[in-house]
C-alpha positions in Angstrom: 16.0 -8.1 35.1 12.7 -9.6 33.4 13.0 -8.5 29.5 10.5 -8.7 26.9 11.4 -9.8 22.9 8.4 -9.1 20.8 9.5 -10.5 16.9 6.9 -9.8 14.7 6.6 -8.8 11.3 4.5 -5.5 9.9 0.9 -6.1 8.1 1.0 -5.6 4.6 0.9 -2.2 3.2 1.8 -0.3 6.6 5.0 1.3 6.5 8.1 1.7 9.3 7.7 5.2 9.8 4.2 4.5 10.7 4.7 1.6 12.9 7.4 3.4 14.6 5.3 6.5 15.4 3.3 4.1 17.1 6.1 2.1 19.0 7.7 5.2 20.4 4.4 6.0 22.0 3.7 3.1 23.7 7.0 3.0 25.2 7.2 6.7 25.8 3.7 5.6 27.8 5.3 2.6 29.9 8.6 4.6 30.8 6.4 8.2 32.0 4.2 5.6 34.1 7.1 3.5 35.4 5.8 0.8 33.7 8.9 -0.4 32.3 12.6 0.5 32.7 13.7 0.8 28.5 11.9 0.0 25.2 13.5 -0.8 21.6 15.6 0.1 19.8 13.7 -2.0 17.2 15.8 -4.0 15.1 15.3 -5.9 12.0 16.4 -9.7 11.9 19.4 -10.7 9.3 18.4 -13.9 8.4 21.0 -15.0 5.9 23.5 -14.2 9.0 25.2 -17.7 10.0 24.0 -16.1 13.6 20.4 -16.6 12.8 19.4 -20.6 13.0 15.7 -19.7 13.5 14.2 -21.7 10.4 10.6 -22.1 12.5 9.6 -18.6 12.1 10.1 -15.9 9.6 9.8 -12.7 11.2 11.2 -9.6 10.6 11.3 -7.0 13.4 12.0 -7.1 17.2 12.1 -4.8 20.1 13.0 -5.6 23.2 11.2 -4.3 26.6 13.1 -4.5 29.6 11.6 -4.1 33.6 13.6 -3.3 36.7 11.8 -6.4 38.2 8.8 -8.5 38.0 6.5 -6.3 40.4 6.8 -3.9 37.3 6.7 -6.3 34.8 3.8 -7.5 36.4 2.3 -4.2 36.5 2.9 -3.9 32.8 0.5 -7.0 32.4 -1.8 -5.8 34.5 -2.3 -2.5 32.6 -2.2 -4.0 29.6 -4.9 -6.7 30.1 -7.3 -4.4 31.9 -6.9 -2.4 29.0 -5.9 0.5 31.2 -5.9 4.1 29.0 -4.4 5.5 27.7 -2.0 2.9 27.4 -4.7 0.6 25.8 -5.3 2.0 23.4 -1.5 3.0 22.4 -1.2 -0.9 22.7 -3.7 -1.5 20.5 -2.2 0.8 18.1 0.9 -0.8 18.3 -0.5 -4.6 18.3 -2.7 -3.4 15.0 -0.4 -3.1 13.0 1.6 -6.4 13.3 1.3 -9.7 11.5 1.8 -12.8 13.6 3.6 -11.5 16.9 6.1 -14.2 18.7 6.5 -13.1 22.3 9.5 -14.5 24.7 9.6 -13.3 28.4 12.6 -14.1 30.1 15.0 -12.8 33.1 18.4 -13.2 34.7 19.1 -16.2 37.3 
């Protein structure tokens, strides 16, 4: 199953409720056009966790987008860089609201 981690951190001065109003619907978007199979929760990094041994970056939030295979994660591209709407501009939304996104695509052998 081809996942997506997005780490990121929030621009200063915008808040969690608001970025999360924003999260939610994107991934409400991708799940009612079968564009992806779950989204989130978000979850915010413990750094001083002997766990975490990520000293390169320094961000604070993650969420985690999974797909049932990569013809829909490759759909999800798609959409996304043809800034298909609505989900464009919920993407956008989402996207303007972080600080220096880190983006790891992955899936099970």
């Amino acid at each position: 199953m081809p996942q997506l981690l997005n780490q990121f951190d929030l621009k200063p001065g915008v808040t969690r409720a608001r970025f999360d109003a924003a999260w939610e619907a994107f991934i409400a978007h991708l799940l009612a056009q079968d564009l992806a199979v779950s989204g989130g929760p978000l979850m915010a990094r413990q750094p001083g966790s002997g766990f975490d041994t990520d000293s390169a970056r320094e961000y604070s939030l993650m969420g985690l987008i999974a797909f049932r295979d990569q013809a829909q994660a490759d759909a999800a591209w798609e959409a996304i860089e043809t800034r298909a709407e609505p989900l464009g501009q919920l993407h956008r939304a989402v996207f303007a609201l972080v600080h220096d996104p880190v983006f790891t695509f992955w899936t099970e052998r």
